[in-house]
ZAMARGU-4260 file (C-alpha; in steps of 0.2 Angstrom, whole numbers, plus 5000, padded with zeros to 4 digits):
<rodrens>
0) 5662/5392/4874 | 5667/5405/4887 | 5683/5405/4894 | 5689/5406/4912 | 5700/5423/4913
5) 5710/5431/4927 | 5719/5449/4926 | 5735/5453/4935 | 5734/5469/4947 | 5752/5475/4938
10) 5753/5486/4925 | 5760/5478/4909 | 5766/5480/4892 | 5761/5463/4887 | 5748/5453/4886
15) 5749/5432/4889 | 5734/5418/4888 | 5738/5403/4897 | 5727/5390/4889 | 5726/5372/4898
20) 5722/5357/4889 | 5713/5346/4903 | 5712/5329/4901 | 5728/5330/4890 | 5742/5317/4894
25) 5752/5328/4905 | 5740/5344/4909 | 5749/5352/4896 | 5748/5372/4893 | 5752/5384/4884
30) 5758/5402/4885 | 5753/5414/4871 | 5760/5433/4872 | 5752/5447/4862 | 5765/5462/4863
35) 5769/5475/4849 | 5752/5466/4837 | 5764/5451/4836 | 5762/5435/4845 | 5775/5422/4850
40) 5774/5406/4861 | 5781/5408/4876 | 5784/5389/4882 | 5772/5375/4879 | 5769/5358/4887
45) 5776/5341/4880 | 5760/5336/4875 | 5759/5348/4863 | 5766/5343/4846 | 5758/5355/4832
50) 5754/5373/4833 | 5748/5379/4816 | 5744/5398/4814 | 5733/5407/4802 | 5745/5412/4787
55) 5739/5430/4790 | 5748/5439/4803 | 5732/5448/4808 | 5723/5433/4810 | 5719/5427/4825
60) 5715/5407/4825 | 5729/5396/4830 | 5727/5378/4829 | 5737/5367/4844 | 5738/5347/4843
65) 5739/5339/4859 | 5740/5321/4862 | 5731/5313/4875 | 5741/5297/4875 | 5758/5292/4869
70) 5754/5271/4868 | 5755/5265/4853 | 5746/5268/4843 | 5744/5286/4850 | 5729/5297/4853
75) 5727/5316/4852 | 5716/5331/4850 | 5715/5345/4839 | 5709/5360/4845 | 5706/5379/4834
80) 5708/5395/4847 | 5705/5413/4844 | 5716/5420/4852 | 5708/5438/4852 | 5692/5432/4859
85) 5697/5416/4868 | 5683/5405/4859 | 5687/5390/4854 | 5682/5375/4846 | 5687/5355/4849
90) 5689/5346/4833 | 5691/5330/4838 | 5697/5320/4853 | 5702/5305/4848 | 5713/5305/4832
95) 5724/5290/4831 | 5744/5292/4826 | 5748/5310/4827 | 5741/5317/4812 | 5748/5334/4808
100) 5737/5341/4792 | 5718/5340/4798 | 5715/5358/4796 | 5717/5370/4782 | 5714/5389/4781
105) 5702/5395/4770 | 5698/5415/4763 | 5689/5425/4772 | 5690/5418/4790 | 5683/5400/4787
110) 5694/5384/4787 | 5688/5364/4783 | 5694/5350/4795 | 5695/5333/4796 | 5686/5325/4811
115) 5692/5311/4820 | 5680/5300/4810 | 5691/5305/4793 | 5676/5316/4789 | 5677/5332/4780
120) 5668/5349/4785 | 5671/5369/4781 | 5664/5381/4791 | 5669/5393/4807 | 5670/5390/4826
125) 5652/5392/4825 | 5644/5384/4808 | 5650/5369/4799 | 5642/5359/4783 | 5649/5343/4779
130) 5658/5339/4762 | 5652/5324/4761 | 5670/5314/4758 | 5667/5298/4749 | 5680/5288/4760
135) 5690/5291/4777 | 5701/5305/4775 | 5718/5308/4785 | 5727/5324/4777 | 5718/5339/4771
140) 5727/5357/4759 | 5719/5371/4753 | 5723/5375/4734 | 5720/5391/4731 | 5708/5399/4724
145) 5695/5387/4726 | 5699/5367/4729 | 5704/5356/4744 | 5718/5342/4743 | 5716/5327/4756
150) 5723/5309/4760 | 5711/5296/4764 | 5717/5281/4774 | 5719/5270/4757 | 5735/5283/4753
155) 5725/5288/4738 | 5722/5309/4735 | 5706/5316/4730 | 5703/5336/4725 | 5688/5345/4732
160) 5680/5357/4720 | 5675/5370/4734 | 5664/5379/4720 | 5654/5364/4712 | 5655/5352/4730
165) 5659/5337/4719 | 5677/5326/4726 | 5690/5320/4711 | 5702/5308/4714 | 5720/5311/4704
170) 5722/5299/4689 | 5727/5281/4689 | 5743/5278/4699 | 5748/5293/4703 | 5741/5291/4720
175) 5752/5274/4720 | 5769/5286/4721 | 5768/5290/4736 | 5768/5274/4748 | 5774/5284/4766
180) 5757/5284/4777 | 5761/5299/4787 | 5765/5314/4779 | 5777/5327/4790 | 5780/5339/4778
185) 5769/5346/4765 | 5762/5362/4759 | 5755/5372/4742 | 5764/5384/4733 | 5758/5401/4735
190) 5749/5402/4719 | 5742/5383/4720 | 5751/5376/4708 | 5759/5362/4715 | 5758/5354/4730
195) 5776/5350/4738 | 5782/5332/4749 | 5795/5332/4761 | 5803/5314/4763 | 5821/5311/4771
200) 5822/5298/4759 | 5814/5307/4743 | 5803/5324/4737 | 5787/5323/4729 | 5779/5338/4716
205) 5760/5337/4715 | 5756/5346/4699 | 5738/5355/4704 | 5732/5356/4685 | 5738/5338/4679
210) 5735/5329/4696 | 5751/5318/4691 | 5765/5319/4704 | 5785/5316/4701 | 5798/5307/4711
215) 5813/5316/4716 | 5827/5307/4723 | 5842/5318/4728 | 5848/5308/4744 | 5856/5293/4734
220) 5870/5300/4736 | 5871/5317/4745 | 5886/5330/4743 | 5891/5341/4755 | 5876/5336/4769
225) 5869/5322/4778 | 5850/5325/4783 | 5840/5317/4798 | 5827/5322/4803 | 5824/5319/4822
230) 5811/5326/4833 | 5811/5322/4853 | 5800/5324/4865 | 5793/5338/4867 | 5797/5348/4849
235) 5782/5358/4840 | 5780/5354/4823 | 5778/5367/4809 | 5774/5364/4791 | 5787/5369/4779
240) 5783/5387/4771 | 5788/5395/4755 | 5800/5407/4754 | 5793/5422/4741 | 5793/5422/4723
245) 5806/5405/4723 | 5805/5388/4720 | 5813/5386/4739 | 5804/5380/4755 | 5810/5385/4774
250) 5807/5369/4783 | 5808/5375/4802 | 5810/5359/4812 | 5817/5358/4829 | 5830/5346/4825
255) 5839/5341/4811 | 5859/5333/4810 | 5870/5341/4797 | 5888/5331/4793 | 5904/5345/4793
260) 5921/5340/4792 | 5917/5323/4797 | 5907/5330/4813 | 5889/5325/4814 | 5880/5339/4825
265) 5860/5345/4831 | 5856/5360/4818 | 5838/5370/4816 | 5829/5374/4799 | 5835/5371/4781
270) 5831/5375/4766 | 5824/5363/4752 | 5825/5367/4731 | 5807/5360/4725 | 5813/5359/4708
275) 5827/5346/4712 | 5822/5341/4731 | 5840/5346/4736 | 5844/5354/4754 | 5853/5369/4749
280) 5872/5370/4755 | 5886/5382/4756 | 5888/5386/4737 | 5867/5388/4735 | 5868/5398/4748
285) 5883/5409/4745 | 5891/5405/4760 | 5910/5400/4761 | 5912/5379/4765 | 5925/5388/4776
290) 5913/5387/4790 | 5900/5373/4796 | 5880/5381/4794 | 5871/5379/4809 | 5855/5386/4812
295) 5843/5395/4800 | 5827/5408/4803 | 5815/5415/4788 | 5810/5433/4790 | 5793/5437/4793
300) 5790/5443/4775 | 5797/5426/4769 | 5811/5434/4758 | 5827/5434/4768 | 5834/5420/4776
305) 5846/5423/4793 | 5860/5405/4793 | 5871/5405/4806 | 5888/5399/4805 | 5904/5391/4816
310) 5921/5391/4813 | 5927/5381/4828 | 5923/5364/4821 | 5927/5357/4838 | 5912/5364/4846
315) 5899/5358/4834 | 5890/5341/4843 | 5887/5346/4859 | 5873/5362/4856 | 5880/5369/4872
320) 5896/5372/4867 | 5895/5374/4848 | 5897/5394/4848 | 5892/5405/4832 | 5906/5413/4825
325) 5892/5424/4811 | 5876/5427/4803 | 5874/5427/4785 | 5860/5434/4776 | 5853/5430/4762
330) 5840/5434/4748 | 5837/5419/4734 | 5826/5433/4725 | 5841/5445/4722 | 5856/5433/4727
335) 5862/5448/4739 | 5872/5443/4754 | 5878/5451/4770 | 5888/5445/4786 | 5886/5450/4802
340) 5897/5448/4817 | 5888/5434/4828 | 5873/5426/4834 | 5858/5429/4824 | 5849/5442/4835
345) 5832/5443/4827 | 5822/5453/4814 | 5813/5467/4825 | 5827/5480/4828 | 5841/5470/4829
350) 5835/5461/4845 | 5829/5443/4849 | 5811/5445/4857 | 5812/5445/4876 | 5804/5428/4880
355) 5806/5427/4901 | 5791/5418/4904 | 5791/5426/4922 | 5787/5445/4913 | 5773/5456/4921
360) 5762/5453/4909 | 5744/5454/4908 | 5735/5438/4908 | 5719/5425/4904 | 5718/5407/4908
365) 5707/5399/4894 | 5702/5380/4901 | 5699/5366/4886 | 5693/5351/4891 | 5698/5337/4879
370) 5687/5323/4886 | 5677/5316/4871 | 5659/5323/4878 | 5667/5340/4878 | 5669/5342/4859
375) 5661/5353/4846 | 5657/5367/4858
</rodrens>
């Protein structure tokens, strides 16, 4: 497909595409900026609920979920963009129920999908070749080096043998384990060993090389935090990434609630021990239970993690007021710490990213129309 562009007369040291999702529930867009080789979302519409981008920073593919209607039971798209050439391709338009894991990166610049059939294909923006799935599939991994995970809508798991195109499903009962339809939060360990599941009520371990999976419980009876998960209109979900060389997985959702002190208040990103399905608190994290933790950021190089911190207690449930007092740093690797005075202020030269939306920038419109006739282009 070739998309619609338009080029601002100013000068500019960055670069925006404005996609727009037509036909989606609200007209939602999206603005992407390329400045410094890095790209960060700008703003997005409510309508957009998943935006999934290639691991590797030099990729360019992006995948954005947008629904196209919130009745129960909902309806969206999913859509893969490139965002250095502006070509994109429709996957489906009519998934039922907000699925998040329909698409998976693969090496060399291909991915597999699941269409909104619940079948399985691998290919590019341009090719694909169907896997032939023996059943409806809903979720779908890549397990490196050469095997897919997926869900089909039984709840049972199947592997994908990339190499010999022949689908396993894991032993008797396994499957059974997990009993949650949806899955939020999941991902593979970077060296494909295990497949990790986030639940607020339990953690699940996928062992790749058995196929067998273990229960982990740690919210029986939690010390030192209360977790809920609670998304609102309008919040992006990520999936949950690894932070290097460590059992530990960054889970950067818009909002959590965290108990302090007795105070229950609105909190972003935490950190999750795969081994014991714990969320890691003050003492895990080397931080003194002086101070409430508030909101967390992963560096870019998944090694260091930025957790912010209050003192006034007071300020704590209304986000507006709750004020920053410092920023701890800290490496699960090494176990060094470090304190700075403040708000977290980024990772790139001590400085948050200038975000204004209203920036002279240069700028593309790319127009996806996610009516059913228009997919597969």
């Amino acid at each position: 497909m070739v998309p619609t562009e338009q080029a601002t007369a100013d000068v500019a040291t960055c670069a925006d595409t404005v996609l727009v999702f037509e036909n989606s529930e609200d007209g939602s867009s999206a603005r992407w900026r390329f400045e410094d080789a890095e790209y960060t979302v700008v703003e997005h519409g409510d309508a957009i609920y998943q935006i999934l981008r290639h691991p590797d920073p030099a990729g360019a593919l992006v995948l954005f979920t947008v629904r196209i209607d919130s009745t129960m039971p909902t309806r969206s798209a999913n859509v893969v963009v490139d965002m250095a050439t502006g070509a994109f391709r429709v996957l489906g338009a009519d998934y039922i129920d907000d699925p998040l894991y329909v698409l998976t990166w693969l090496p060399d610049g291909q991915i597999a999908w699941i269409d909104e059939h619940g079948e399985v294909f691998a290919g590019s923006l341009e090719t694909q070749t169907p896997l032939a799935a023996p059943t409806r599939m809903t979720d779908l991994w890549f397990v490196t080096p050469d095997r897919l995970l997926s869900r089909d809508e039984a709840l049972q798991f199947w592997y994908f043998d990339l190499t010999q195109s022949a689908w396993s499903p894991l032993p008797p009962g396994e499957s059974e384990k997990i009993t949650t339809r949806w899955i939020e939060n999941a991902a593979v360990a970077d060296d494909g060993s295990y497949t990790f599941f986030f639940y607020q009520e339990y953690s699940a371990v996928l062992s790749n090389d058995s196929g067998t999976i273990q229960i982990l419980r740690p919210f029986d009876s939690p010390e030192g935090y209360h977790l809920t998960l609670g998304p609102t209109t309008g919040d992006t979900i990520f999936p949950p990434q690894q932070i290097k060389d460590t059992s530990y997985w960054f889970f950067p959702v818009e909002w959590l609630f965290r108990d302090f002190a007795q105070v229950e208040y609105p909190a972003r990103g935490f950190i999750v021990d795969a081994r014991t399905g714990e969320v890691l608190g003050h003492e895990a994290l080397g931080i003194t239970a002086e101070v409430a933790i508030y909101d967390s950021y992963l560096s870019p190089d998944e090694t260091w993690v930025a957790v912010e911190v209050v003192e006034d207690i007071v300020t704590l449930p209304d986000r507006s007021t709750a004020r920053v007092s410092d920023t701890w740093f800290v490496n699960l690797v090494t176990g060094e710490t470090r304190v700075e005075e403040g708000e977290f202020a980024g990772w790139d030269d001590g400085s948050q990213a200038d975000l204004d939306s209203a920036r002279s920038c240069a700028e593309r419109g790319i127009t996806i129309d996610l009516a059913p006739s228009a997919e597969g282009g």
